[in-house]
GUBAMAR-515556 format. One line per field, with one value per residue (C-alpha): residue in one letter; z, x, y. Coordinates in nm, 4 decimals, m for minus. Each point is the difference from the previous one (the first is absolute). Layout:
! GUBAMAR-515556
res	[A; ...]
zz	[Z; ...]
xx	[X; ...]
yy	[Y; ...]
END
This chain:
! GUBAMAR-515556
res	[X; X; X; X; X; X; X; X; X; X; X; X; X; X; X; X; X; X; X; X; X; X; X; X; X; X; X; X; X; X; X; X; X; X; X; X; X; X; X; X; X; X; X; X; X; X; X; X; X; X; X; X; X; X; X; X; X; X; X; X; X; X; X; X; X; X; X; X; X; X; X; X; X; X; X; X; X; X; X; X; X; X; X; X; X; X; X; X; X; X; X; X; X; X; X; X; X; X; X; X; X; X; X; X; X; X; X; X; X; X; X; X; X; X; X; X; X; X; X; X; X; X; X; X; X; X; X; X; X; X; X; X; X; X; X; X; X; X; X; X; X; X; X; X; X; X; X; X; X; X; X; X; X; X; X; X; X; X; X; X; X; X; X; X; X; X; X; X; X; X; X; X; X; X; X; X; X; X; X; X; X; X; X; X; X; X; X; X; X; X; X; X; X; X; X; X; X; X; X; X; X; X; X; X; X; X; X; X; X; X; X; X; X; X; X; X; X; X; X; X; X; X; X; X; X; X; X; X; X; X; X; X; X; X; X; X; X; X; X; X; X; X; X; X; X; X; X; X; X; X; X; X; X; X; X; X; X; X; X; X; X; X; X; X; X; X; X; X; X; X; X; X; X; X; X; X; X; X; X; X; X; X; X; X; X; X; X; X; X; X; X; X; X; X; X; X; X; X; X; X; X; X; X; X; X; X; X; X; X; X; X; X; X; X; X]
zz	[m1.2684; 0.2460; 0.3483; 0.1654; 0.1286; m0.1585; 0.1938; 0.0744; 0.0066; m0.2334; m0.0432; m0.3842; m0.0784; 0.0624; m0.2531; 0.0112; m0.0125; 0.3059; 0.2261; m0.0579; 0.0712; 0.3127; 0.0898; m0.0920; 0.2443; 0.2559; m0.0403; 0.0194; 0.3291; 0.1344; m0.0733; 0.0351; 0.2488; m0.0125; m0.0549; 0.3108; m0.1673; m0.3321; 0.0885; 0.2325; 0.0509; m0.1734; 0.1839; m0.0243; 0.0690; 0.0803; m0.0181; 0.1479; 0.0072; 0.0693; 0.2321; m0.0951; 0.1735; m0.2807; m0.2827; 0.2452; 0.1850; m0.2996; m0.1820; 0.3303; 0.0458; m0.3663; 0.0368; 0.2751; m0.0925; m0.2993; 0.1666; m0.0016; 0.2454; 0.0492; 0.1178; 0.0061; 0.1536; 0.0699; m0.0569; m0.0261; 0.3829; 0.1248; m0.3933; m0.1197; m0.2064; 0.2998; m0.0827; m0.3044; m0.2135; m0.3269; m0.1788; m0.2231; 0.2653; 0.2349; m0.3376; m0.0657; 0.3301; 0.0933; m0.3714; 0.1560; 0.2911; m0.2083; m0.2713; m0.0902; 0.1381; 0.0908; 0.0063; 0.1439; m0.0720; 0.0085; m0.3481; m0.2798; m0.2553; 0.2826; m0.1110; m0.3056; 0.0828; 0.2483; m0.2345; m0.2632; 0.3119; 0.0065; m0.3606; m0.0241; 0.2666; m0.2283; m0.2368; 0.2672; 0.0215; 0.3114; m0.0445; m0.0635; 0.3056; m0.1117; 0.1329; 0.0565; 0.0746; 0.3559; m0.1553; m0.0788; 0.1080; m0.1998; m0.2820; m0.0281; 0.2059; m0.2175; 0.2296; 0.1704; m0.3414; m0.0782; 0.3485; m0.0949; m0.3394; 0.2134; 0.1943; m0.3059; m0.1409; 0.2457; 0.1267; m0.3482; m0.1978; m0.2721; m0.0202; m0.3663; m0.0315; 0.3215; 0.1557; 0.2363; 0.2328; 0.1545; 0.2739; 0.2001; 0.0277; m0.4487; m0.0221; 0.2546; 0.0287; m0.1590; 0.0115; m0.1997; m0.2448; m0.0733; 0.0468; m0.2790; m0.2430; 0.0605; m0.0321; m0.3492; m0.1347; 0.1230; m0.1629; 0.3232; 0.0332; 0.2229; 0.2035; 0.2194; 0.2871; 0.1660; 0.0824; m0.2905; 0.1950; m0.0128; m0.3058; m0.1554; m0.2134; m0.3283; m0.1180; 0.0788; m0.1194; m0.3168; 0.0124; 0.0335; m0.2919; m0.2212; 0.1364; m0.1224; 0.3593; 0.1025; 0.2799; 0.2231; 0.2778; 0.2741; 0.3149; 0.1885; 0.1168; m0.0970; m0.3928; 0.0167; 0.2686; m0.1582; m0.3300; 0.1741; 0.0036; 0.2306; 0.1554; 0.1101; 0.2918; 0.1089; 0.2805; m0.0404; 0.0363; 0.2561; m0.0329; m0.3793; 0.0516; m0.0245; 0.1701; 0.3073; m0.1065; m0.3266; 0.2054; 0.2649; m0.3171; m0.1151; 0.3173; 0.0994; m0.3317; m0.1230; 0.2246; m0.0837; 0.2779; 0.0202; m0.0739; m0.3560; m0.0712; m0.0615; m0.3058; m0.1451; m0.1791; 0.1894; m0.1483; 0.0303; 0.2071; 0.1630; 0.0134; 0.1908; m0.0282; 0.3424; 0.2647; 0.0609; 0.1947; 0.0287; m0.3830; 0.0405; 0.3128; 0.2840; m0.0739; m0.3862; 0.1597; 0.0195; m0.3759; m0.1774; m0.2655; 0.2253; m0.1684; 0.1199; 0.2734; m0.2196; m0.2660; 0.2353; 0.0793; m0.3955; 0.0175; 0.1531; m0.3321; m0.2555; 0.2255; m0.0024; m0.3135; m0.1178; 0.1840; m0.0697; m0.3741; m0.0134; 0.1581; m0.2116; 0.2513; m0.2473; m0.3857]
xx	[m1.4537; m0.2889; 0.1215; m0.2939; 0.0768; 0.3598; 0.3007; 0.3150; 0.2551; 0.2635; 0.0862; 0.0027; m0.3264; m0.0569; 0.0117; 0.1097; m0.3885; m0.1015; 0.2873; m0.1706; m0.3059; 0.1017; 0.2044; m0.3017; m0.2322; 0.2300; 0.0670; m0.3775; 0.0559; 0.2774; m0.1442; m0.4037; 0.0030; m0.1344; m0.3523; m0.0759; m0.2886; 0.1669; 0.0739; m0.2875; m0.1021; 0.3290; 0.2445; 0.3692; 0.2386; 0.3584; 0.1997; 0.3704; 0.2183; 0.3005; 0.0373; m0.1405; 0.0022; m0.1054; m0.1189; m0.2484; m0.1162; m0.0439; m0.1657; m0.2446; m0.0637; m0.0545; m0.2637; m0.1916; 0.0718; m0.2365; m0.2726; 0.1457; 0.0202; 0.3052; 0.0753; 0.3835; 0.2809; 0.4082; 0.1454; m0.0722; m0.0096; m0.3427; m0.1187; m0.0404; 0.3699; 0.1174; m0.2030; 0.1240; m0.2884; 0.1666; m0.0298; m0.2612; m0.1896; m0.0277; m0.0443; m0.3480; m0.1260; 0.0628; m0.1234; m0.3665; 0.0423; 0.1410; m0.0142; 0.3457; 0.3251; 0.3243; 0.2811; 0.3666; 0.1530; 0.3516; 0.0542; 0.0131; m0.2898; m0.2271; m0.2194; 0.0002; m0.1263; m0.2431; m0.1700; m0.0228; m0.1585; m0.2781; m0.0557; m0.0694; m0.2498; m0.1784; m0.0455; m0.2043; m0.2152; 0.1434; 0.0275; 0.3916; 0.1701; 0.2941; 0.3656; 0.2367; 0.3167; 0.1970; 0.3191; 0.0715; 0.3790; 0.2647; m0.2037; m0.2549; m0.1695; m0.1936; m0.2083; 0.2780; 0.1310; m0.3140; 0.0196; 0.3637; m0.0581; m0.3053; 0.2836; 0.2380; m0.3051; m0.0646; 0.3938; 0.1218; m0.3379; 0.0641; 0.1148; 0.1289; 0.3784; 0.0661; 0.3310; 0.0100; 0.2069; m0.0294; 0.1960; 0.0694; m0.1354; m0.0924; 0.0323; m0.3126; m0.1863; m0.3284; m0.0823; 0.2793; m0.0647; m0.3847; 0.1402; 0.2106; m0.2571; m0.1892; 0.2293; 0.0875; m0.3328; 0.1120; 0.3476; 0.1559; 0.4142; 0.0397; 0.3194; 0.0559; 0.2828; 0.0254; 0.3057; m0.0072; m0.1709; m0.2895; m0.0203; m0.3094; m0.0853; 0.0956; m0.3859; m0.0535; 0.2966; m0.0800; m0.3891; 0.1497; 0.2388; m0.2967; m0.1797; 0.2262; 0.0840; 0.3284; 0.1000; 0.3770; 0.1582; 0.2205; 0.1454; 0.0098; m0.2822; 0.2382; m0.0235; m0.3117; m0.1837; 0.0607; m0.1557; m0.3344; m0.3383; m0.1225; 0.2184; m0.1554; 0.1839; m0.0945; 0.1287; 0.1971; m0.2402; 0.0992; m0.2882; 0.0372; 0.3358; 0.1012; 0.3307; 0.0460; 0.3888; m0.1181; m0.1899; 0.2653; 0.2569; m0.2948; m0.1810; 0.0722; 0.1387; m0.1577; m0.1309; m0.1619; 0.0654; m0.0700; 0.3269; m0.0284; m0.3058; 0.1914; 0.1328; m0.3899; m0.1965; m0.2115; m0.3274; 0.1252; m0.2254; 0.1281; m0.2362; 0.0332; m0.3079; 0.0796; 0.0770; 0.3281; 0.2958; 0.3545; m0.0028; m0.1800; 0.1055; m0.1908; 0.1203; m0.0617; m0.3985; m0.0162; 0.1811; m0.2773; 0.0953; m0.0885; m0.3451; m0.0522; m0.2680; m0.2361; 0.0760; m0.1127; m0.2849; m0.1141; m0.0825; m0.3552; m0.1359; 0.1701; m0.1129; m0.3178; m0.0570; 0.1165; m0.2272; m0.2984; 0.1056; 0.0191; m0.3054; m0.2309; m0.0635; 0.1987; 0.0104]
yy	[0.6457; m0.0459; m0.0515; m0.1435; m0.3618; 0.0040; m0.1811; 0.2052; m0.1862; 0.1143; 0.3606; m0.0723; m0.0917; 0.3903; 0.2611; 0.3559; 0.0977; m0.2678; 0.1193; 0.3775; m0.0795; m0.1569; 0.3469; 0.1940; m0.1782; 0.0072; 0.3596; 0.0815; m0.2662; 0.2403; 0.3357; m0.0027; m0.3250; m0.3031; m0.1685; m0.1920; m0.2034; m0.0359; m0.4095; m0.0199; m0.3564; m0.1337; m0.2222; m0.0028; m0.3087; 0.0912; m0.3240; 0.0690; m0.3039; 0.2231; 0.2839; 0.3421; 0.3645; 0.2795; m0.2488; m0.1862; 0.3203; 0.2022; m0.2201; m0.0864; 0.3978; 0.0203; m0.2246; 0.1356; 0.3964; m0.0834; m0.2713; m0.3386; m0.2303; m0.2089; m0.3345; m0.1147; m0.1971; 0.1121; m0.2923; m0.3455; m0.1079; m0.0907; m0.0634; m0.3349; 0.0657; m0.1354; m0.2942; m0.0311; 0.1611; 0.0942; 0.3814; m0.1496; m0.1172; 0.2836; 0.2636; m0.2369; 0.0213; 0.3765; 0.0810; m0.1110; 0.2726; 0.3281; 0.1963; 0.0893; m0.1858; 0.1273; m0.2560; 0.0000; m0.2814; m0.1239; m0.1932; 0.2064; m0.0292; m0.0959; 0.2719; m0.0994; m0.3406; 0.1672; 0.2138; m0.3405; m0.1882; 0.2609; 0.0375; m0.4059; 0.0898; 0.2045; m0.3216; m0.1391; 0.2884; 0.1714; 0.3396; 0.1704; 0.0601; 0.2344; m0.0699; 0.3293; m0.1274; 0.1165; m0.1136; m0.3441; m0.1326; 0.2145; 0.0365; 0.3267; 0.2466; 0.1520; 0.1831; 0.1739; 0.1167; 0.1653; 0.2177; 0.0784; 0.1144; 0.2370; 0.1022; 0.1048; 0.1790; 0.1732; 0.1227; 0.0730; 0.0656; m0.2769; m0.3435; 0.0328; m0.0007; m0.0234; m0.0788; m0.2713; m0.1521; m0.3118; m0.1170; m0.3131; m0.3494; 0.0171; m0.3813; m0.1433; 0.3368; m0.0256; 0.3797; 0.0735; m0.2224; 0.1252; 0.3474; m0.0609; m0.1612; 0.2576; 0.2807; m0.1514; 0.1591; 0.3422; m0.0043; 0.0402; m0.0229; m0.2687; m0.0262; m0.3403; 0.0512; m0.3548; m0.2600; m0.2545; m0.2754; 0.2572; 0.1459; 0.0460; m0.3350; m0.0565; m0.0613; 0.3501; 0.1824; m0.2174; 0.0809; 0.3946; 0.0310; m0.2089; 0.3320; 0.2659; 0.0962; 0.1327; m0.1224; m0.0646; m0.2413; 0.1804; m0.1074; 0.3621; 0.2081; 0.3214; m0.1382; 0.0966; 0.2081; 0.3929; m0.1405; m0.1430; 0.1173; m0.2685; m0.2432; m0.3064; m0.1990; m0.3296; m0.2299; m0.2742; m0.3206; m0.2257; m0.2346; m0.0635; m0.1176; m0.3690; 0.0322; 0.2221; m0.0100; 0.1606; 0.2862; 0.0884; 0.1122; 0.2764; 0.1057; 0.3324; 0.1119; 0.2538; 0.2858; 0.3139; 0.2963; 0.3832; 0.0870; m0.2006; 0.1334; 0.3643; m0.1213; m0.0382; 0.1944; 0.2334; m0.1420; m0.3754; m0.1741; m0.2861; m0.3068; m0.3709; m0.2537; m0.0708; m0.1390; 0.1367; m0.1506; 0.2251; 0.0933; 0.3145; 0.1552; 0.1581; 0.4081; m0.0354; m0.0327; 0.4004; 0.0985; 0.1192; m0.2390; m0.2819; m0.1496; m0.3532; 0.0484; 0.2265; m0.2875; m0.2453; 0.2326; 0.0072; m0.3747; 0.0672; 0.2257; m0.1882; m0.3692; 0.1313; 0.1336; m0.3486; m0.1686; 0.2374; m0.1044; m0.3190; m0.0580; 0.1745; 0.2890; 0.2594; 0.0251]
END
């Protein structure tokens, strides 16, 4: 499928064939460098209504490593939000300044209803403005998923038939939930260690088995860390709780150390979308199955080979 102007907003309007092309770019990206006049002229919005470290930085250097200018705002203080503007309104008027937008938002489907804002645009003759989505609320991060699967392809050498385990907060995290879509189209064994008010959503587990995928719920790290090829950990989300009470019985319950890591695989790579807060701890850093910063490090190739895409600068 032709990428140029598409929206990316759900890891599963990808195929197989998209998600390679992607990797191959970036690869080219990662091994010959990059084209500093490939988006020459071309202007990138980065809309983040939530806060961001390696998802708003990556996709910024992305951006500029290959041309583009950039124009963006952290959070909605000293935007008209605080005025009251609604998503609709703002994605109209910063669709006149850019090219492409990126978009963090806090409700789930917002990018959804982002990318459907800019589309009716194109009714009225404006030209497409393409929305790639930052992660909206507990829903998808599709982007993210894309640099992790990078990451698996290039620590193992495949994707296919992977095992993978994925730890922690399975209920509200949004990477985990495109990483398992995606991982559906690479017959990947999924295991899902979380407390039962975490677990990985029925929609998904249902979407999985409709899939043909095997996959298994634990409670205990030790069910299932000699068996991984890549175990993903994620924090426990504070933020997407609605009842502190609720987050004070899980925080703090699952922690990854050095001394656990012993029981892995020598080519397990150990990934975390990041940030981290005490579930990955501070001397697991220097095991050589420690992978989470070069993850985070992958997001500029794949980010920009997305955005090189997408806007019509790449075929």
């Amino acid at each position: 499928m032709n990428f140029t102007n598409r929206d990316v907003v759900s890891i599963k309007d990808f195929s197989k064939q998209d998600l390679e092309k992607v990797f191959s770019i970036a690869g080219g990206f990662a091994k010959n460098g990059y084209d500093r006049k490939l988006l020459k002229g071309k202007r990138v919005g980065l809309l983040f209504y939530e806060p961001s470290t390696r998802t708003r930085m990556s996709f910024d250097t992305a951006a500029q490593t290959i041309g583009a200018d950039t124009i963006w705002f952290a959070g909605p203080e000293g935007t008209s939000v605080m005025k009251g503007e609604t998503l609709k309104d703002t994605i109209e008027t910063v669709a006149n300044y850019v090219d492409a937008i990126i978009l963090r938002h806090p409700f789930d489907g917002s990018a959804r209803w982002a990318a459907e804002i800019t589309t009716r645009r194109t009714r009225r003759g404006a030209p497409k403005v393409p929305i790639i989505s930052g992660g909206d609320g507990k829903n998808e991060h599709p982007t993210q998923t894309m640099l992790d699967l990078y990451s698996m392809l290039i620590t193992q050498g495949r994707i296919e038939s992977l095992n993978v385990a994925l730890i922690g907060d399975l209920k509200y995290g949004r990477t985990v939930h495109s990483l398992s879509y995606a991982l559906s189209m690479y017959n990947a064994r999924l295991s899902f260690v979380a407390p039962d008010m975490l677990q990985i959503p029925s929609h998904i587990t249902s979407f999985l088995d409709r899939c043909g995928i095997k996959h298994s719920e634990h409670s205990r790290i030790e069910d299932v860390i000699a068996d991984a090829d890549i175990v993903y950990m994620t924090r426990i989300q504070k933020e997407r709780f609605p009842d502190e009470n609720e987050y004070n019985k899980v925080k703090g319950l699952y922690r990854i150390s050095k001394s656990m890591l012993s029981a892995a695989k020598p080519t397990m790579r150990l990934m975390h979308p990041l940030p981290r807060v005490d579930e990955i701890t501070l001397d697991a850093d220097d095991d050589p199955r420690a992978y989470y910063f070069q993850q985070a490090g992958n997001g500029v190739p794949i980010r920009a080979a997305l955005l090189a895409l997408v806007m019509g600068a790449c075929e």
